[in-house]
C-alpha positions as CSV (number, residue, x, y, z in Angstrom):
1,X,45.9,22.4,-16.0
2,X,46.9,19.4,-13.5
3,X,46.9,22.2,-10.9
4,X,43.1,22.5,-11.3
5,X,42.0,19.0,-12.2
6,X,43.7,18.6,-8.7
7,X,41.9,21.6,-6.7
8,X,38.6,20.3,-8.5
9,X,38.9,16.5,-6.9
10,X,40.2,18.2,-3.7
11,X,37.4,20.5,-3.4
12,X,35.1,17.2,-4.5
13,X,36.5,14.3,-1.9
14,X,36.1,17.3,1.2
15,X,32.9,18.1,0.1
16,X,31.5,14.4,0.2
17,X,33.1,13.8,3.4
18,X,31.4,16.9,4.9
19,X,28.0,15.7,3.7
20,X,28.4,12.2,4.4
21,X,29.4,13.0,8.1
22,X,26.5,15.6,8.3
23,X,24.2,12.6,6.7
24,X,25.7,9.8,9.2
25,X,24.8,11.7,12.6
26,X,22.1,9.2,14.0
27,X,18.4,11.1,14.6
28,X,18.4,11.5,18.9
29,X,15.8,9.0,20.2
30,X,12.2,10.3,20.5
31,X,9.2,8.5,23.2
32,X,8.2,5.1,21.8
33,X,4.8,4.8,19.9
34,X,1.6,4.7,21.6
35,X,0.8,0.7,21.8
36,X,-2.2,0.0,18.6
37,X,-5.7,-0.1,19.2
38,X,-7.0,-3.5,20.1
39,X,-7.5,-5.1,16.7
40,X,-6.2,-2.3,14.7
41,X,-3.7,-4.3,12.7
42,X,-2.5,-1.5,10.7
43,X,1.8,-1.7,9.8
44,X,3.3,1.6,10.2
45,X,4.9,2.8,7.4
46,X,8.1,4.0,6.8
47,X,10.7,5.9,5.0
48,X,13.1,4.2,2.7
49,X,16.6,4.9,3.2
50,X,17.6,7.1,0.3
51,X,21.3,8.3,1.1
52,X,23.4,6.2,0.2
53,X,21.7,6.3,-3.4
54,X,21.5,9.7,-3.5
55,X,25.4,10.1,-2.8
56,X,26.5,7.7,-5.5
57,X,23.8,9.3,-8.1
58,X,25.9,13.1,-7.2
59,X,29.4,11.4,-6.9
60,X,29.4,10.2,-10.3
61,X,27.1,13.0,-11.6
62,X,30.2,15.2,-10.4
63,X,33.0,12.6,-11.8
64,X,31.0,13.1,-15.2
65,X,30.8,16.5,-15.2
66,X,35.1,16.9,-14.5
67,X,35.7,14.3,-17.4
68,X,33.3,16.8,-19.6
69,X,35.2,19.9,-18.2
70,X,38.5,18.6,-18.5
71,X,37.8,17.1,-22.0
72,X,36.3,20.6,-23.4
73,X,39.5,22.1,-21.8
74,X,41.6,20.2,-23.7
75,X,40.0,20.6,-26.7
76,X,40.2,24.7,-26.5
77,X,44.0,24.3,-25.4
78,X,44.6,21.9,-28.4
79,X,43.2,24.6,-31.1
């Protein structure tokens, strides 16, 4: 039982350090924006920065999913 609850968090932490390296690589720099129309005044819009979110919403989306494995595997031993 600790065997696997180990190979789970080991497969977990090299996982999230394979995607947050993959995610961390910086974009390679493109030309620079054509300069705005005289007057034009409009504010580019952009992206918002989503990753680091995102990567705490699956980390403990996994974490709760291992406490409700383990949990349900103790319970079936147990009987």
């Amino acid at each position: 039982m600790r065997q696997s609850i180990g190979i789970i968090i080991l497969v977990f932490v090299l996982t999230m350090a394979v995607v947050h390296t993959v995610s961390a690589a910086p974009p390679p720099p493109g030309q620079p924006p054509d300069p705005p129309d005289p007057g034009g005044g409009g504010v580019p819009i952009g992206g918002s920065p989503i990753d680091g979110g995102a990567l705490i919403l699956v980390a403990l989306a996994a974490g709760y999913g291992a406490r409700k494995f383990y949990n349900a595997r103790k319970r079936k031993i147990s009987e």
